[in-house]
C-alpha positions as CSV (number, residue, x, y, z in Angstrom):
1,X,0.0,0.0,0.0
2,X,1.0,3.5,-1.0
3,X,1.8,5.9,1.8
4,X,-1.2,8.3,1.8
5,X,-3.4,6.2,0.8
6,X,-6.8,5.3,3.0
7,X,-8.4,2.3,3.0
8,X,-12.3,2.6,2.1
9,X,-14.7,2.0,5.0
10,X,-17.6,-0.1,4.6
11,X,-20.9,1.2,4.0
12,X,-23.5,-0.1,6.5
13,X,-25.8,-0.7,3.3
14,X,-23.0,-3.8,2.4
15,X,-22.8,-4.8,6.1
16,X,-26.7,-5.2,6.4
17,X,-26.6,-6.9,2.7
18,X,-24.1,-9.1,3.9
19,X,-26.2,-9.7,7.5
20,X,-29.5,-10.2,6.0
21,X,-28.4,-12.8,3.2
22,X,-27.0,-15.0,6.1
23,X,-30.6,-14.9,8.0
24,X,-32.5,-15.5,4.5
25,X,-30.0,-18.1,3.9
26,X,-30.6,-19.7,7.2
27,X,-34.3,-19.5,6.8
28,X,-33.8,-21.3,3.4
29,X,-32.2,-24.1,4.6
30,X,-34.9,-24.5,7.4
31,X,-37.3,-24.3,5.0
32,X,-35.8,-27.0,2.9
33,X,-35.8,-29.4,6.0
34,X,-39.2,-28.6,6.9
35,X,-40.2,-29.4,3.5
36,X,-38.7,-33.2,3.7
37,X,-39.9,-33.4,7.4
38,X,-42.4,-35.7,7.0
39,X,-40.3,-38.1,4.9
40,X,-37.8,-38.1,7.7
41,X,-39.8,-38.6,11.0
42,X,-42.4,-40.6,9.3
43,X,-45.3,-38.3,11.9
44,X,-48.3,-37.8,10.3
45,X,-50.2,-36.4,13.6
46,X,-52.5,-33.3,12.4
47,X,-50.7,-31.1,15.1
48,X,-47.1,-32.1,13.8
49,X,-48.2,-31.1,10.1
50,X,-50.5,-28.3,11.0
51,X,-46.8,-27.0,13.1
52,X,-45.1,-27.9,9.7
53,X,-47.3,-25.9,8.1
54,X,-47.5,-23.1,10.1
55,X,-43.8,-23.1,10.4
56,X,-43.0,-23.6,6.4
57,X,-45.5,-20.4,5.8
58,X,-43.4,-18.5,8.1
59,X,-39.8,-19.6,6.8
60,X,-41.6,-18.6,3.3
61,X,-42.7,-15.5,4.0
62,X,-38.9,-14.7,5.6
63,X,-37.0,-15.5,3.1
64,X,-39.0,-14.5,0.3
65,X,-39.0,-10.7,1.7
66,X,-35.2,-10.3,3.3
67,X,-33.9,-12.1,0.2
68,X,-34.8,-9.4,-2.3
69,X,-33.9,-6.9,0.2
70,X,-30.4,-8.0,0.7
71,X,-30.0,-8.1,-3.2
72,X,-31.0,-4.5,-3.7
73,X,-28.9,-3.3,-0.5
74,X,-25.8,-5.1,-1.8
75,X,-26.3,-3.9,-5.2
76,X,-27.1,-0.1,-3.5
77,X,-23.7,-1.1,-1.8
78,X,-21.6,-2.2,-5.0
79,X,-22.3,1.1,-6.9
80,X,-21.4,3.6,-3.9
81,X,-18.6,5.3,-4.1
82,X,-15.7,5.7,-2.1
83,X,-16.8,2.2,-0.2
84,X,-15.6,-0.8,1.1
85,X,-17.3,-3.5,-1.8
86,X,-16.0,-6.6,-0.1
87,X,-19.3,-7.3,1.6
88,X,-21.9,-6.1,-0.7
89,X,-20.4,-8.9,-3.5
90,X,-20.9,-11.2,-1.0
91,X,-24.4,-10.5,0.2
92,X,-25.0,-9.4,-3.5
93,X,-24.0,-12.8,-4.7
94,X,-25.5,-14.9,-1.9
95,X,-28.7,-13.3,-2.0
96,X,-28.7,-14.1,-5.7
97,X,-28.0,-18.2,-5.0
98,X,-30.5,-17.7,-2.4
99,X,-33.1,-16.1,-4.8
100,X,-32.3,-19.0,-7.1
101,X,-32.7,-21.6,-4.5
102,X,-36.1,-19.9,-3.8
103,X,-37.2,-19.7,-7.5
104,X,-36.1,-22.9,-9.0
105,X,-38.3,-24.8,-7.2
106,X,-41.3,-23.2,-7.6
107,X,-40.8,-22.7,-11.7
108,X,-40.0,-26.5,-11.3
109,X,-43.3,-27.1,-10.1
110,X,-44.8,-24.4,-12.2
111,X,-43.5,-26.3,-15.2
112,X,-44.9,-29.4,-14.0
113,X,-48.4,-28.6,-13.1
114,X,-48.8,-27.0,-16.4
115,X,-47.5,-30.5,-18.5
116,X,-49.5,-32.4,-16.7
């Protein structure tokens, strides 16, 4: 590093990119397991599957509002200037895996109800 140079700070806009992509992230994955629950324990009580339910709508609705949001703050965060990038192109890139992840299935299943 050149003397008189400054290293950029990071924007809080990259930090909370960065932040919420690891809680939609989380929420994904929980979703995914409570998705295959059933399969697992074998439980096919009405109060385990009306929990499963209850607790798959609320994973859904998580991750399908903080994963957009920590894609537009990390994209906010890549196109400021003066800024510390590192973690806006992670949470910009891990909210767009995560979006994917979210997507993918649902077109899958999109695709298949209309074939059939």
């Amino acid at each position: 590093m050149e003397p008189g140079t400054q290293n950029p700070r990071t924007s809080w806009l990259s930090i909370a990119s960065f932040i919420i992509w690891l809680l939609s992230s989380i929420f994904v994955c929980t979703l995914f397991i409570t998705a295959f629950l059933p399969y697992i324990t074998n439980s096919s009580s009405p109060v385990s599957l009306q929990l499963q339910s209850t607790l798959f709508s609320i994973l859904w609705a998580g991750s399908c509002l903080l994963t957009p949001l920590a894609l537009i703050l990390g994209l906010i965060g890549v196109f400021q200037k003066n800024t510390g990038k590192t973690f806006a192109i992670i949470g910009t890139l891990g909210a767009g895996l995560t979006l994917l992840c979210i997507l993918l299935p649902l077109m899958t299943w999109a695709v298949l109800t209309i074939m059939v």
